[in-house]
C-alpha positions, 0 to 999 in steps of 0.5 A: 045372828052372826051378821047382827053381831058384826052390825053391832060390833061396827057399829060400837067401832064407829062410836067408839071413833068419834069421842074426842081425845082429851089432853091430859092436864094436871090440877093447877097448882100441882106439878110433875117431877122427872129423873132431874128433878127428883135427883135434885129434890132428893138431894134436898130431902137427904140433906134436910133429913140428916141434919134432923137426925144429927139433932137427935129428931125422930121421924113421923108421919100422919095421914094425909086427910085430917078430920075438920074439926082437928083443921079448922079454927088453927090457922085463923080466918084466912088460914081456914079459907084456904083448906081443901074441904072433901066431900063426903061418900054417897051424897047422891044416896042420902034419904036426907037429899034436900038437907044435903043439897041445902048445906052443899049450896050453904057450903059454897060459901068459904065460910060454911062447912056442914057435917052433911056435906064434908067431914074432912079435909087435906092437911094444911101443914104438919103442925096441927097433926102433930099436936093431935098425934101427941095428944092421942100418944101421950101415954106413949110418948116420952117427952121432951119429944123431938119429931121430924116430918118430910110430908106434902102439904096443901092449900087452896091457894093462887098458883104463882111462882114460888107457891104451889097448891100440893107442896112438900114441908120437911118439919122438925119439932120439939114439944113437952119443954119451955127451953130457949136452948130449942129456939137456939138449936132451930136458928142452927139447924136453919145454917147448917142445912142452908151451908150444906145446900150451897145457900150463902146469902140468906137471912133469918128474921126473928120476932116475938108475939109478945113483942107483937102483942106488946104493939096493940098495946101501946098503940091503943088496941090491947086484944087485937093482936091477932088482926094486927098480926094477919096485916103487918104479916103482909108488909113484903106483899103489899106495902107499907100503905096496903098494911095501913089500908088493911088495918083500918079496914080491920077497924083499926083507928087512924090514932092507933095506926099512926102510932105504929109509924115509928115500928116501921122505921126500926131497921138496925141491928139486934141490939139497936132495934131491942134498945128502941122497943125498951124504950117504947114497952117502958110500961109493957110486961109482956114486951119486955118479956118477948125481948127478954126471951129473944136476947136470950136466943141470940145468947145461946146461939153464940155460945153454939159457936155459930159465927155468923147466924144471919139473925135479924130482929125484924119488929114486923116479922108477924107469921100470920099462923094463929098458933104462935105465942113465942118467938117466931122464925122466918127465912129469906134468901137475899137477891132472889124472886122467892118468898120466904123458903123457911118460917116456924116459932115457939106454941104454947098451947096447941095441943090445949085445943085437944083436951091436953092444955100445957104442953109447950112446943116449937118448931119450924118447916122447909118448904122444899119446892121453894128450896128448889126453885132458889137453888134454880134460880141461883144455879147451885145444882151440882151437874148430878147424872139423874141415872143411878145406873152404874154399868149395863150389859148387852147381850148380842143374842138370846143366849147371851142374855140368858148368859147374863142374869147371874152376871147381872145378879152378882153386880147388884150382889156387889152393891153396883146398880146394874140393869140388862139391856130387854130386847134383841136390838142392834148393838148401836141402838143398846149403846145408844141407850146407855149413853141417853141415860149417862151410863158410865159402864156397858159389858159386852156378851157374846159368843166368844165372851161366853167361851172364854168367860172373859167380859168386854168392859166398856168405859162409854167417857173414855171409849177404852174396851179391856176383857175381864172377869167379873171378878175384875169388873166388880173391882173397877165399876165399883171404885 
């Protein structure tokens, strides 16, 4: 018995030796943050957050996965194409296999989705969950309601630089009002937060879908905003002859698009490019509303004081989000290889698509990754020591470590972040330790230390060592 268990054993062993290793690899698309980095996005995080709070916004989070249904049709063709759909449980244990295996294969397709196969999917932004959570909270909201939401977001998109498949949004929204003054304050949160983090040079581009809508109009293709919206969104990406291209696949006619030529070629200031498009929406309602609302924002926001807002009246600007029905934001930092880092604007009727019609609302997103990688890119960083760890105490022996726990808990008492040293190791090692991390301070216990209770304070900047009391040293590391 005992040989044919190690027979068995050995034989496990040998088995066991030769399944290759696999390397470890991340989702592409996705990545990982280290101390640096997370010091860093932390910065960012605290000071959007802030600014949120100093507007009087109030947090909010929802899950990560939504049901479809509240996902799809929000985002408009290509917006849908780009959810990461979830299979649903115990599909290989359906009485219905054939059923299930015909719609998985159907559900290939971008265009398919099956009850059968997936019900839910990941969130696409935090707009669309919060206008189901307002709809499912309405009794319990008091409106007009400001939310802020720092959460990640994703999309089945190409991995390039400056776009990510898993990438965090910081929102701030107020829904429940039809006031400009929302618009005015959303062009100063985008300044405040910018100036705060460094960003001088950047510029936030704003249009109107009804100046948009107001476009299909004069050019022959009233109702066809919506394809009109999705090409020109593509203008940086593409070109002006890509745009063309798309437009006359969408099945725009070569009339239509030569009348947009004009539109192309409006690059002034506020008031120069509001003065052209009076003049071509002279018979449009609905233009001269969206310019109307807009000059009103721009009002607003100089009476807030802002000297230089970095508005910038671009006809083009289209956000190809299907949502939008007012003014629409987008934010780009000049002379950087980053895409737009910001973008949001005024939805009349989101909430409507959940039973609750009538509740206006605007708002606008961070993208922090994209954030990040401008601040990178241009070097604003501060040089943070990514540790947080003030002052770390090194115990010569098992007795002095024992010494060192109530020590140890009076600093973190005292608001000083402090850690000990675990193993027995040679004095070299341990300071070795604290100057790979940048700690600042290291205490020294030692039987003589222990006897006198007076501590050896290392400045590791400096190398000056002085004995003092605890007392003294929570004086000294904490200022």
């Amino acid at each position: 018995m005992v040989q044919r268990t190690q027979s068995i054993t050995l034989s496990t062993f040998a088995i066991i030796e030769f399944i290759p290793m696999q390397k470890p690899t991340l989702p592409k698309g996705t990545r990982d943050f280290g101390p640096v980095q997370m010091t860093r996005r932390n910065f960012i995080f605290d000071t959007i957050k802030s600014t949120f709070q100093q507007f009087g916004f109030l947090p909010l989070e929802t899950p990560a996965m939504e049901n479809l249904s509240v996902l799809m049709g929000k985002y408009g063709e290509e917006g849908d194409q780009l959810l990461f759909k979830i299979l649903n449980n115990g599909l290989y244990e359906a009485k219905n296999k054939e059923a299930v295996k015909g719609a998985f294969e159907k559900s290939l397709q971008q265009a398919y989705t099956s009850d059968l196969v997936t019900e839910r999917g990941l969130r696409y932004d935090l707009t669309v969950p919060f206008a189901r959570y307002v709809v499912m909270n309405r009794n319990e909201i008091v409106f007009p309601f400001k939310r802020y939401q720092i959460q990640p977001v994703w999309r089945a998109d190409r991995p390039q630089k400056g776009r990510y498949r898993e990438f965090y949004q910081c929102d701030a929204d107020v829904v429940g009002t039809n006031s400009l003054l929302c618009e005015a304050e959303i062009v100063c949160m985008m300044n405040e937060i910018l100036g705060k983090l460094g960003i001088a040079d950047f510029t936030i581009k704003v249009n109107h879908r009804k100046v948009l809508s107001a476009l299909a109009e004069v050019i022959g293709a009233p109702g066809q905003e919506g394809p009109l919206c999705v090409a020109i969104d593509k203008l940086d990406k593409i070109g002006r002859t890509g745009v063309e291209k798309e437009l006359s696949e969408r099945g725009f006619s070569a009339e239509a698009i030569r009348k947009l030529e004009p539109v192309f070629n409006i690059n002034g200031s506020f008031t120069e490019n509001t003065a052209q498009l009076q003049t071509l929406f002279a018979q449009s309602a609905t233009g001269q509303q969206g310019l109307a609302e807009l000059s009103e924002v721009v009002s607003l926001v100089e009476a807030f004081g802002v000297q230089n807002s970095h508005l910038q009246f671009d006809v083009t600007l289209a956000r190809g989000l299907s949502y939008y029905t007012g003014a629409i934001f987008e934010v780009k930092v000049n002379n950087v290889q980053i895409g737009s880092i910001s973008g949001g604007g005024r939805y009349d009727n989101l909430t409507g698509s959940f039973g609750l019609p009538g509740v206006s609302g605007v708002g606008f997103s961070f993208g922090v990754d994209r954030i990040y990688d401008v601040m990178e890119e241009l070097q604003l960083f501060p040089q943070w020591n990514a540790t947080t760890t003030r002052v770390m105490l090194i115990g010569f022996d098992a007795a002095a470590q024992r010494y060192a726990l109530p020590i140890l808990r009076q600093l973190r008492q005292a608001g000083i972040n402090s850690e000990l040293y675990p193993d027995s190791a040679k004095l070299k090692k341990q300071l070795d330790y604290a100057n790979s991390k940048g700690i600042p301070y290291v205490v020294l216990i030692g039987s003589n230390e222990m006897e006198t209770g007076k501590l050896a304070l290392k400045n590791m900047t400096t190398g000056e060592q002085q004995a003092l009391s605890v007392t003294e040293i929570i004086k000294i590391v904490a200022g």
